[in-house]
C-alpha positions in Angstrom: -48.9 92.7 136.4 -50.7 95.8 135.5 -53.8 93.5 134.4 -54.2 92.2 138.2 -54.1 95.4 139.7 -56.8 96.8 138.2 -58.8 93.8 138.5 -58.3 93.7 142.6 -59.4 97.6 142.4 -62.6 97.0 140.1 -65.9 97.4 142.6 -68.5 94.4 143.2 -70.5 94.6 140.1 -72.6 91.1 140.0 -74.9 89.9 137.1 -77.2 87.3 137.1 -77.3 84.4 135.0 -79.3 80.8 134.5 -78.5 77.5 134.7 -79.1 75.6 131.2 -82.9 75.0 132.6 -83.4 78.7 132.9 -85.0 78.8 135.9 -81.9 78.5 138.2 -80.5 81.7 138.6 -76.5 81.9 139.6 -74.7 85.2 140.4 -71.7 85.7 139.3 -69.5 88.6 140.1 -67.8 90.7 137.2 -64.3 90.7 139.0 -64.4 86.9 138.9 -65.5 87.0 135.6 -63.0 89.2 134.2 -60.1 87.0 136.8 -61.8 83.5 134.6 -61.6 85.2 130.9 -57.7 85.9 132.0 -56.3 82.6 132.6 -58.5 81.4 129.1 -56.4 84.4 127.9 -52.9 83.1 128.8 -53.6 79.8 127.8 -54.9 80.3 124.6 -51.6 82.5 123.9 -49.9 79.5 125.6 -51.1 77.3 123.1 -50.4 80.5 120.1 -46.7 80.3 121.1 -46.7 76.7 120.8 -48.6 76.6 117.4 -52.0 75.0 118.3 -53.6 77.2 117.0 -57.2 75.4 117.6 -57.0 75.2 121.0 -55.2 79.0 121.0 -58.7 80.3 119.7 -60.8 78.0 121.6 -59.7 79.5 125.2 -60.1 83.0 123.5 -63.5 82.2 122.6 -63.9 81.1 126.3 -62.6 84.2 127.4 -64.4 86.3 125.3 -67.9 84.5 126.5 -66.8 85.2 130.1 -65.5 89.0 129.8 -67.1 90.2 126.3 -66.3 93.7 127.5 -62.7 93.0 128.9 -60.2 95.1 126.2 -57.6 92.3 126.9 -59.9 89.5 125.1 -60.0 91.7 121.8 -56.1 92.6 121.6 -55.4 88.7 122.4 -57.6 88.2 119.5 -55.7 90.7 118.0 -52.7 89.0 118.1 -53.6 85.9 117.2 -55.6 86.9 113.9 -51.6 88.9 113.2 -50.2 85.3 114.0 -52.1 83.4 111.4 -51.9 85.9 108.9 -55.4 88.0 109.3 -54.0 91.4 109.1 -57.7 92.7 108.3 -59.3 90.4 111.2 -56.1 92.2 113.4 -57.2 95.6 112.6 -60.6 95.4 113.6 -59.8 93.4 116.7 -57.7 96.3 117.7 -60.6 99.1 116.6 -62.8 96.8 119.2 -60.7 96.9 121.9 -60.2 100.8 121.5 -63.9 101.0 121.1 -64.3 100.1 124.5 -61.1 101.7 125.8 -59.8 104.5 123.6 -56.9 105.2 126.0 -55.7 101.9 127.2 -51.7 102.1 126.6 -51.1 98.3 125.9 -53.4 98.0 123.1 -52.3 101.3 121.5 -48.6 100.4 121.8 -49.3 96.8 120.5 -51.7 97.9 117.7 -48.5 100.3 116.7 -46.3 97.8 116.6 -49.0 95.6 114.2 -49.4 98.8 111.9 -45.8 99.2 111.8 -45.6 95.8 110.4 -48.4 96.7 107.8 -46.2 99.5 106.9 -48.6 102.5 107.9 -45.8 103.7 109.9 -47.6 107.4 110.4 -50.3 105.8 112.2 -48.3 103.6 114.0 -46.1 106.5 115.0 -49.4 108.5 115.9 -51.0 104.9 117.9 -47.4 104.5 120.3 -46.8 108.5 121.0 -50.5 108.1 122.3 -49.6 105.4 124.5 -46.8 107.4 126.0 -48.7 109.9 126.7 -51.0 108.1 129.1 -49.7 109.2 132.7 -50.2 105.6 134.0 -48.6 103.6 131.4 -45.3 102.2 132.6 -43.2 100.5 129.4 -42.8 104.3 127.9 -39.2 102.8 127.4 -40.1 100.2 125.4 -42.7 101.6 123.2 -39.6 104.2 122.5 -37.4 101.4 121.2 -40.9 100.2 119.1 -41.1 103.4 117.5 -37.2 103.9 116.9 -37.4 100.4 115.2 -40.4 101.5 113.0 -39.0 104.6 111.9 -35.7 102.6 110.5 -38.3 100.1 108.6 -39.8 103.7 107.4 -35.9 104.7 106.4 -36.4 107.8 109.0 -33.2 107.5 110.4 -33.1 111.2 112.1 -36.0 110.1 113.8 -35.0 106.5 114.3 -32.3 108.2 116.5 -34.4 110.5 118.5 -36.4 107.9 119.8 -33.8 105.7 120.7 -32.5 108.6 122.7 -35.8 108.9 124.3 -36.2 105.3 125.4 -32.5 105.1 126.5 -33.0 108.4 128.9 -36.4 106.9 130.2 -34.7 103.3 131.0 -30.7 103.8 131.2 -30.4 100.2 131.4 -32.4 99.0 128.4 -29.7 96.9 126.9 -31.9 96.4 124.1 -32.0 100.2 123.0 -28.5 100.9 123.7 -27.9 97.8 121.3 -29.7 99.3 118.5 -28.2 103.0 119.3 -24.7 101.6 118.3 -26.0 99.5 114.9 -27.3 102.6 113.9 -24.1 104.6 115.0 -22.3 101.5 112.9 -24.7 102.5 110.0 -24.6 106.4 110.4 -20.1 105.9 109.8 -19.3 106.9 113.4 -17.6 104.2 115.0 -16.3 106.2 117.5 -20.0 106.5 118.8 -20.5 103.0 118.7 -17.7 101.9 120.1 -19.4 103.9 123.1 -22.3 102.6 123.2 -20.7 98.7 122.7 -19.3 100.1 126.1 -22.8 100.9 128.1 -24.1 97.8 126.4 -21.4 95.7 128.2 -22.1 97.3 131.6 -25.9 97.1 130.9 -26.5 93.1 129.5 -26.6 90.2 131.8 -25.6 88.1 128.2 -24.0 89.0 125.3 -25.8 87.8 122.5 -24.1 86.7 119.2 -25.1 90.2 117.2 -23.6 92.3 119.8 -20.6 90.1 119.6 -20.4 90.3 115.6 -21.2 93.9 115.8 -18.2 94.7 117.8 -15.7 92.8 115.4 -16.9 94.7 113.0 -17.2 98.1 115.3 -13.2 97.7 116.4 -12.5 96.6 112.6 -13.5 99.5 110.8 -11.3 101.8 113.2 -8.4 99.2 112.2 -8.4 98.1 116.1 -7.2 94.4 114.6 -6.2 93.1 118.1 -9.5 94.3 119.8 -11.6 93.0 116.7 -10.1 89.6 116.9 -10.9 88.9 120.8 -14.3 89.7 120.0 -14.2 87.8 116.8 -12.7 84.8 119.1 -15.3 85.1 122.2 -18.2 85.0 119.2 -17.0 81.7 117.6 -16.3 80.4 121.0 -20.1 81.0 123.0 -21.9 81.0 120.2 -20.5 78.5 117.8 -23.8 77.6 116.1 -24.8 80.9 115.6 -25.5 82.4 112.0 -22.8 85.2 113.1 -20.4 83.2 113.8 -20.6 80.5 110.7 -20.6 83.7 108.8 -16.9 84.7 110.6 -15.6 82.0 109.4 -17.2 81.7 106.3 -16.1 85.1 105.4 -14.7 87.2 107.9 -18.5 88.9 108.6 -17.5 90.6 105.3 -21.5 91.6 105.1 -23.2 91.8 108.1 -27.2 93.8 108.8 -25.9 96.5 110.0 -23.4 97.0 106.5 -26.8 97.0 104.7 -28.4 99.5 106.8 -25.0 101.6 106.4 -26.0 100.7 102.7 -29.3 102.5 103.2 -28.0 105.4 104.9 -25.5 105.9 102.4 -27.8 106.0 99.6 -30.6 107.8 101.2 -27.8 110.8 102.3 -26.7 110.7 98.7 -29.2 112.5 96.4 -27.8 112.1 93.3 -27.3 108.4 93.7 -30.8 108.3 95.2 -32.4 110.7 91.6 -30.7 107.5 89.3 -32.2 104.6 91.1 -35.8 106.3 91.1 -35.2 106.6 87.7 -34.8 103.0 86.8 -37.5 102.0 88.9 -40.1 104.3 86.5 -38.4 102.4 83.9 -39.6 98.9 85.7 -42.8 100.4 87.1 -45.7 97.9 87.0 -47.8 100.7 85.0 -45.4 100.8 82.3 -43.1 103.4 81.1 -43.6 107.3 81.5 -45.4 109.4 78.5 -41.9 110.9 77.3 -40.7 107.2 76.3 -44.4 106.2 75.0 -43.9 108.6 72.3 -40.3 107.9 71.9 -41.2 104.6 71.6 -43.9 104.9 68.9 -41.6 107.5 66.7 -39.2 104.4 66.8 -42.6 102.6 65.6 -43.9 105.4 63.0 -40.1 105.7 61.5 -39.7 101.7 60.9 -43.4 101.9 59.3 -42.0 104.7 56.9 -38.9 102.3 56.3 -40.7 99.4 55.4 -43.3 101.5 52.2 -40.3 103.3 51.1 -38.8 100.1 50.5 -41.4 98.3 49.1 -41.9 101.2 46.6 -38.0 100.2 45.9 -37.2 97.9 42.7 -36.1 94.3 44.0 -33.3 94.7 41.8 -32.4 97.7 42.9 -32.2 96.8 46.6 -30.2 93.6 45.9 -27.6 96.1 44.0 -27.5 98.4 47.1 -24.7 97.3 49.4 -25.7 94.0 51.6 -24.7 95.9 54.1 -27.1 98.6 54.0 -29.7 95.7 53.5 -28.7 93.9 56.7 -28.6 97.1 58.7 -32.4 97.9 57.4 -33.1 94.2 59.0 -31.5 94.9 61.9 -33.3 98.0 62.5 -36.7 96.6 61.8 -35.9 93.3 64.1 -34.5 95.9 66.8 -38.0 97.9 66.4 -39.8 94.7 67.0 -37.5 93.8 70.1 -38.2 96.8 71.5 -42.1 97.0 71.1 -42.1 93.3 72.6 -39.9 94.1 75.5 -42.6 97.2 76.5 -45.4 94.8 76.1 -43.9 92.8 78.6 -43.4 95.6 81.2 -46.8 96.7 81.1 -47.0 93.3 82.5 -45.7 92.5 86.4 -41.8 93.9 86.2 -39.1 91.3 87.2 -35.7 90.9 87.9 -33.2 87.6 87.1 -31.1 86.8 89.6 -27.1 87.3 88.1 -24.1 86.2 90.0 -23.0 88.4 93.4 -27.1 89.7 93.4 -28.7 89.9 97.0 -32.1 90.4 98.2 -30.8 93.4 99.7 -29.1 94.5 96.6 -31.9 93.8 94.2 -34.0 96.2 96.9 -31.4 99.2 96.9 -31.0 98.9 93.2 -35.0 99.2 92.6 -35.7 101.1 95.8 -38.0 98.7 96.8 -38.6 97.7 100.7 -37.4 94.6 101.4 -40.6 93.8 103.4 -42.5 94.2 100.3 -40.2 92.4 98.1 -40.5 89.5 100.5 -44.2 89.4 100.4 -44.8 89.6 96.7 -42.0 86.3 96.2 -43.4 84.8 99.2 -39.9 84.8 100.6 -38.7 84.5 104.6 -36.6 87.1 105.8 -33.2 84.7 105.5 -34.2 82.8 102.4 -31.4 82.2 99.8 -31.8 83.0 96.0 -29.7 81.3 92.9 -28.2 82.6 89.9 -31.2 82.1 87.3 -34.1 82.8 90.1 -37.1 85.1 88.5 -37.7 88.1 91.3 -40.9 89.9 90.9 -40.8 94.0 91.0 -44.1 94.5 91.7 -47.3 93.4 93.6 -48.8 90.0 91.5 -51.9 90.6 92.9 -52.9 93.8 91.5 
């Protein structure tokens, strides 16, 4: 919408051009030009969304021949190169398009929400509150909700919060905000809050959608509202029966929903103590090995079984037979223990890993290594709802470097 208005406001620039024998000139007007490189624009993210992806980057090539200077071409390339997995392609899409337009409002909001997904959440943070603060630029609302959703990938809850606020004050009826304002109430413990907000949500949706149902259950559950949780409960397994919430109701009573992990998160990032002991196990499992203090721990243990082993070769044979078996056995044990242990630290100077034991979670394996779960996903190659078994190797680390 905001794309034609400027193109009926742009002034009658004409260039002129050559048929293929070079002597035929042909003017063409800019306007029109710009008007032909936006329809190649919508079809080739026509044909993104649909997954033909040749055709998708033929029409943006098209576009890009008709309107080379048009910032729209580059942040549709943009998005296409982040579709197929071309993060660095992406980036310097984006950089093009704000070469030619440092100030345009939907590329810097969009490019936000692309570093966001890179996790360079300062600069994404930086890229949206630069977009909101172009006078002209209408979705101020929605890039809010974009950077409250960053900031709770970035575990900045406080922040997370403020922004919602901010999008919900600049669009009172953003159903979407007000959705995430009460999961994050959920996650913060105050169900009273949410409860609130579940309220506004209801007078603000058109739809309810299965997660707001779930989240209610769950809301009215937690303030022992049984009644109330079960006629939410009861509308969720009856409009939405195929949904993943509901399966999960009667799987298990939504015993474990999102928003309990992100309470998880909360918990254990407003709990210093807990969070001192799980950094602690992740220098443990660090892919550089273990810290200087258990190096030389490590070879005393070495030095000291050395020692063992010339004392007792300076030892009669006889003698050490007559010495109790038992001392013997302990002296093996030691030495095998030794060798255990300098094995096990070669191995985590290698790529650290976790097996997968009974009642473990991707989320679980995340908290207790205080790793994101964005990155754990990338380095296993998982998808965001991909199941893992007992016995399932999880690497710790990125393989790659």
């Amino acid at each position: 919408m905001t794309c034609l208005i400027i193109f009926l406001g742009l002034t009658g620039c004409v260039t002129q051009t050559y048929e293929n024998d070079k002597n035929t000139p042909v003017i063409q007007n800019e306007s029109s030009n710009n008007e032909i490189a936006m329809t190649r624009i919508s079809l080739g993210l026509g044909y993104l969304k649909m997954g033909n992806t040749t055709q998708a980057k033929l029409n943006l090539e098209k576009a890009k021949r008709s309107a080379p200077k048009l910032v729209q071409v580059h942040t549709a390339f943009a998005h296409y190169y982040d579709t197929v997995g071309e993060p660095k392609l992406a980036t310097q899409a984006y950089e093009k398009a704000l070469s030619i337009n440092s100030d345009d409002p939907d590329t810097l909001n969009n490019y936000g929400v692309f570093l966001c997904k890179q996790e360079k959440y300062a600069l994404a943070e930086q890229k949206m509150l630069k977009a909101i603060a172009v006078p002209t630029y209408l979705l101020v609302a929605k890039s809010y909700e974009n950077l409250a959703l960053c900031q709770l990938d970035a575990d900045a809850f406080d922040k997370a919060e403020h922004y919602l606020h901010k999008s919900i004050q600049h669009s009172p009826s953003n159903a979407s905000a007000i959705l995430h304002m009460m999961r994050l109430q959920y996650a913060k413990g105050d169900y009273q809050l949410a409860e609130q907000y579940l309220k506004r949500y209801e007078k603000a949706t058109r739809r309810f959608m299965p997660e707001a149902l779930a989240l209610a259950f769950k809301t009215y559950q937690k303030q022992n509202k049984a009644g109330v949780a079960k006629n939410y409960a009861s509308m969720l397994v009856k409009m939405f029966p195929q949904s993943f919430q509901a399966k999960q109701f009667l799987l298990n009573g939504l015993d474990h929903t999102e928003a309990d992990e992100l309470a998880e998160k909360y918990q254990l990032l407003t709990k210093p103590l807990l969070l001192n002991k799980k950094k602690k196990r992740v220098v443990k499992l660090s892919p550089k090995g273990y810290s200087a203090e258990s190096k030389n721990v490590n070879a005393k243990k070495r030095n000291n079984t050395k020692k063992f082993a010339r004392d007792r070769s300076k030892t009669d044979e006889k003698t050490v037979q007559s010495v109790s078996h038992v001392d013997s056995k302990k002296a093996e044990n030691k030495v095998t223990l030794s060798n255990e242990s300098i094995t096990t630290n070669e191995k985590k100077s290698s790529i650290p890993q976790h097996i997968v034991k009974k009642g473990d979670t991707l989320f679980s394996i995340t908290v207790k290594y205080n790793i994101h779960m964005k990155a754990l996903e990338r380095w296993n190659n998982f998808s965001r709802n991909q199941s893992i078994k007992i016995g399932d190797v999880i690497l710790l680390a990125d393989p790659k470097k």
